[in-house]
C-alpha positions in Angstrom: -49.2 -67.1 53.9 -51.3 -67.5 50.6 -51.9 -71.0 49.3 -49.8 -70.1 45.7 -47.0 -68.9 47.7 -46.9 -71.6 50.7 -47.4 -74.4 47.4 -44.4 -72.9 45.5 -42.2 -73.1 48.8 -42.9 -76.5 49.9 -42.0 -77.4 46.2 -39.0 -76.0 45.9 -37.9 -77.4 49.4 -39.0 -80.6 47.7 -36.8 -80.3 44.8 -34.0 -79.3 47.0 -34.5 -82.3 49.5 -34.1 -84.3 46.2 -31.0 -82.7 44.6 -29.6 -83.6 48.4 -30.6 -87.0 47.9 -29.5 -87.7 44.5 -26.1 -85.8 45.6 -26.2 -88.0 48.4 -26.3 -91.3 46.5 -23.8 -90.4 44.3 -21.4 -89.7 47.1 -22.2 -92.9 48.0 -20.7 -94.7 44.9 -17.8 -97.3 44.9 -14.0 -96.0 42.9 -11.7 -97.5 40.9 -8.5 -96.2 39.6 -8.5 -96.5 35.8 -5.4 -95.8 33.5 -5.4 -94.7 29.8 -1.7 -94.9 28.9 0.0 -92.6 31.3 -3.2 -91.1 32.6 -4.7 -91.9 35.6 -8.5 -91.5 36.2 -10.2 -92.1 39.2 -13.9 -93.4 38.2 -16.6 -93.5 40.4 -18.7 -97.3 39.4 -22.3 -97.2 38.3 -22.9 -100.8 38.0 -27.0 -101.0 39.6 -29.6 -99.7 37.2 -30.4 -97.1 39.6 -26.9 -95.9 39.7 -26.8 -96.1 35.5 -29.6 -94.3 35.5 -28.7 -91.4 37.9 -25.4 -91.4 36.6 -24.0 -87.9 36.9 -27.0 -85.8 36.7 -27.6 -83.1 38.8 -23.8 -82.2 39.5 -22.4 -79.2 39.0 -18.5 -80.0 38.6 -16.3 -82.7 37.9 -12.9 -83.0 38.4 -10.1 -82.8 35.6 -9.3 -86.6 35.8 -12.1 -87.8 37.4 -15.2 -89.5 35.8 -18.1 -92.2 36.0 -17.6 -95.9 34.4 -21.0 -97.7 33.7 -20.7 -101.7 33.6 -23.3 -103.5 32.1 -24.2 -107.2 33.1 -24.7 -107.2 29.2 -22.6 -106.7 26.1 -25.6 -104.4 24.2 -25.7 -101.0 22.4 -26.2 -99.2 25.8 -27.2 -96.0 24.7 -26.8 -92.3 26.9 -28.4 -89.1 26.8 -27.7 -85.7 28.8 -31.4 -84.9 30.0 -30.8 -83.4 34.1 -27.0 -83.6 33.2 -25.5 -79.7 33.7 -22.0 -81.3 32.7 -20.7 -81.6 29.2 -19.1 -84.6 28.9 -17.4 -87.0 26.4 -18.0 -90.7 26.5 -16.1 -93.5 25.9 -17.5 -97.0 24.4 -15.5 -99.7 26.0 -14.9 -103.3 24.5 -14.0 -105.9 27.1 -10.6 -105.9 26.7 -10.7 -101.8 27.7 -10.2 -100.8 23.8 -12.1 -97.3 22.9 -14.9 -98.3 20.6 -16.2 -94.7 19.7 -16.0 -91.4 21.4 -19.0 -88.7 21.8 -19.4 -85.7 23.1 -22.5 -85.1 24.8 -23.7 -81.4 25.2 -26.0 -80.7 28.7 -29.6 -80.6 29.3 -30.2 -82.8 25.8 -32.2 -85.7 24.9 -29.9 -86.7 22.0 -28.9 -90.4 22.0 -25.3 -91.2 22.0 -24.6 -94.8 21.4 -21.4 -97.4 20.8 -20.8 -98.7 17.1 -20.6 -102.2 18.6 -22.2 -104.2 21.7 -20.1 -103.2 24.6 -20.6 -103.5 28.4 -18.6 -100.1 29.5 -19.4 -96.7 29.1 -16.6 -94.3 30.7 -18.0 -90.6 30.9 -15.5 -88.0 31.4 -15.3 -83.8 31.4 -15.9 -82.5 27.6 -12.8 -82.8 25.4 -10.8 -85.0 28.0 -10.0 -87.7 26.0 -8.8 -85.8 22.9 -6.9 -83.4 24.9 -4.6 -86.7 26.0 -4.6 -87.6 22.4 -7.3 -90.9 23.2 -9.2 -92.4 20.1 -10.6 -95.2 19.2 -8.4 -98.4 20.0 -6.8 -97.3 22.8 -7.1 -98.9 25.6 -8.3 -98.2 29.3 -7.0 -100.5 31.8 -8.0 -101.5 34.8 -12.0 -102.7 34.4 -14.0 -104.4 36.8 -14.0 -107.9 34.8 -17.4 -109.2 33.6 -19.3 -111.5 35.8 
């Protein structure tokens, strides 16, 4: 086999090893059952900088009412961007208390910051349009957050 060809083939068994991996890891991931009024979500938890920073990158589909909470040790203006993310998504800036701060939506494969209009120590990402489909803005609430440490 030539060198070019035998290169290209061991990289893209690399790369695929890797999407395993990170597919892997994010099976891996502790759940919660949220609420938002009547709705219920089940969130997988991203609460270790190498979960927040995976977060759901790489995946292909989500679920209808299924998503990814990020908890913060810190209230701060966590910011988020969509680079190795296929999925468009909304997110949700969370006050302690669970009360929407600001909704975005995030379009795929972008570099684009997206960030909370106040400090805030949860992020809830879910499927594009979710939120405003159930009629969620801000101030509502979403119940059932880990509590801060």
């Amino acid at each position: 086999m030539r060198p070019v060809i035998k290169n290209l083939l061991a990289g893209g068994c690399a790369v695929a090893a890797l999407s395993s991996a990170f597919a892997q890891a994010q099976a891996s991931l502790p759940v919660r059952q949220l609420t938002a009024g009547m709705y219920a979500i089940k969130a997988e938890i991203a609460a270790t900088p190498e979960s927040r920073e995976l977060g759901l990158m790489y995946r292909k589909t989500m679920p209808a009412n299924e998503g990814m909470l990020f908890v913060f040790e810190e209230k701060a203006g966590h910011c988020f961007w969509m680079k190795n993310t296929d999925l468009p998504l909304s997110i949700a800036f969370l006050a302690d208390d669970g009360a929407i701060v600001n909704i975005e939506d995030m379009a795929p494969q972008t570099e684009d910051n997206h960030c909370p209009r106040a400090a805030v120590r949860y992020a809830l990402e879910m499927n594009k349009g979710w939120f405003a489909q159930k009629g969620l803005k801000a101030g509502a609430k979403i119940g059932g957050l880990p509590q801060p440490r």
